[in-house]
Legacy VTK file of the C-alpha trace (Angstrom):
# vtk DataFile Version 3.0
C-alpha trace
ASCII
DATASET POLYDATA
POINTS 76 float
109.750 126.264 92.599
106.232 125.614 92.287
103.085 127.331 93.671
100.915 124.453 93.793
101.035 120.848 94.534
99.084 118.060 92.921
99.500 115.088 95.498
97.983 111.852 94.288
97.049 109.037 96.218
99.463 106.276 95.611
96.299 103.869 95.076
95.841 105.853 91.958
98.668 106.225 89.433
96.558 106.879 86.556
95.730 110.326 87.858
99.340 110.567 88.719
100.305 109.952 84.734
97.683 112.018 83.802
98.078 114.987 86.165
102.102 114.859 85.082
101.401 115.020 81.406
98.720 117.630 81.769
99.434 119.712 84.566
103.027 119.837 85.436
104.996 122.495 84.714
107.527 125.175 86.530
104.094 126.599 88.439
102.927 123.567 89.267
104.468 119.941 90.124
102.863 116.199 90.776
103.769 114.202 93.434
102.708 110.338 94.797
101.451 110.712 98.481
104.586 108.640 100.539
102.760 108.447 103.714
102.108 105.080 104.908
100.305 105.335 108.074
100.246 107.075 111.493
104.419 108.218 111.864
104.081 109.065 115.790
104.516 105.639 117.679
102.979 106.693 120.677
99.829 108.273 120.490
100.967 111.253 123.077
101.838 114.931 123.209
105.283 115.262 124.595
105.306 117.033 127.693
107.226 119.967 127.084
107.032 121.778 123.409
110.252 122.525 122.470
109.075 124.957 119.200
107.926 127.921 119.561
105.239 128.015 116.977
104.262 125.658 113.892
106.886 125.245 111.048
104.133 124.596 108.239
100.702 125.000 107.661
98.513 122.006 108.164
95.945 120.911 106.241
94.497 117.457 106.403
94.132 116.106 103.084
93.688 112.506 103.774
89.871 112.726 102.861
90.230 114.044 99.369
93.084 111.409 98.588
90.348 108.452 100.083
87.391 110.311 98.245
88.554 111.790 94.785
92.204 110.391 94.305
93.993 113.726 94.305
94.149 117.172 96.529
95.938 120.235 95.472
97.606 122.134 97.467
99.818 125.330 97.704
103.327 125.354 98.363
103.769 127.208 101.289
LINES 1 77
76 0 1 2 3 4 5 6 7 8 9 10 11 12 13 14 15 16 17 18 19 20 21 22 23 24 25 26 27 28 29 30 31 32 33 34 35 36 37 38 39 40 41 42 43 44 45 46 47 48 49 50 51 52 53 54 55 56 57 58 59 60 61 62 63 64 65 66 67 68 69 70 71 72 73 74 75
């Protein structure tokens, strides 16, 4: 599995071709970013939290996809 993560903004597929020819490998993979928008429909906490804790680590990398094209990140 791979330690890092090269996501690329799906505006920009030439980094994606050029990341996956350059940089991918079995340390390191390239990915498209699949988000497409907000996902909750309600913009509200639910009431009760049913987890006990956070399942992944969070880091926002919506402004390096808008600014550069491309964020890497570690596989958790």
């Amino acid at each position: 599995m791979a330690d890092l993560v090269f996501v690329v903004s799906r505006t920009e597929r030439t980094y994606y071709v050029y990341l996956k020819h350059n940089y991918a490998n079995e340390r390191r993979s390239v990915i498209l970013d699949r988000r497409f928008g907000e996902r909750r429909r309600i913009q509200q906490w639910p009431l009760d939290e049913r987890r006990h804790g956070e399942r992944r680590r969070h880091r926002n990398i919506t402004p390096e996809l808008e600014s550069v094209g491309w964020a890497l990140v570690p596989r958790g």
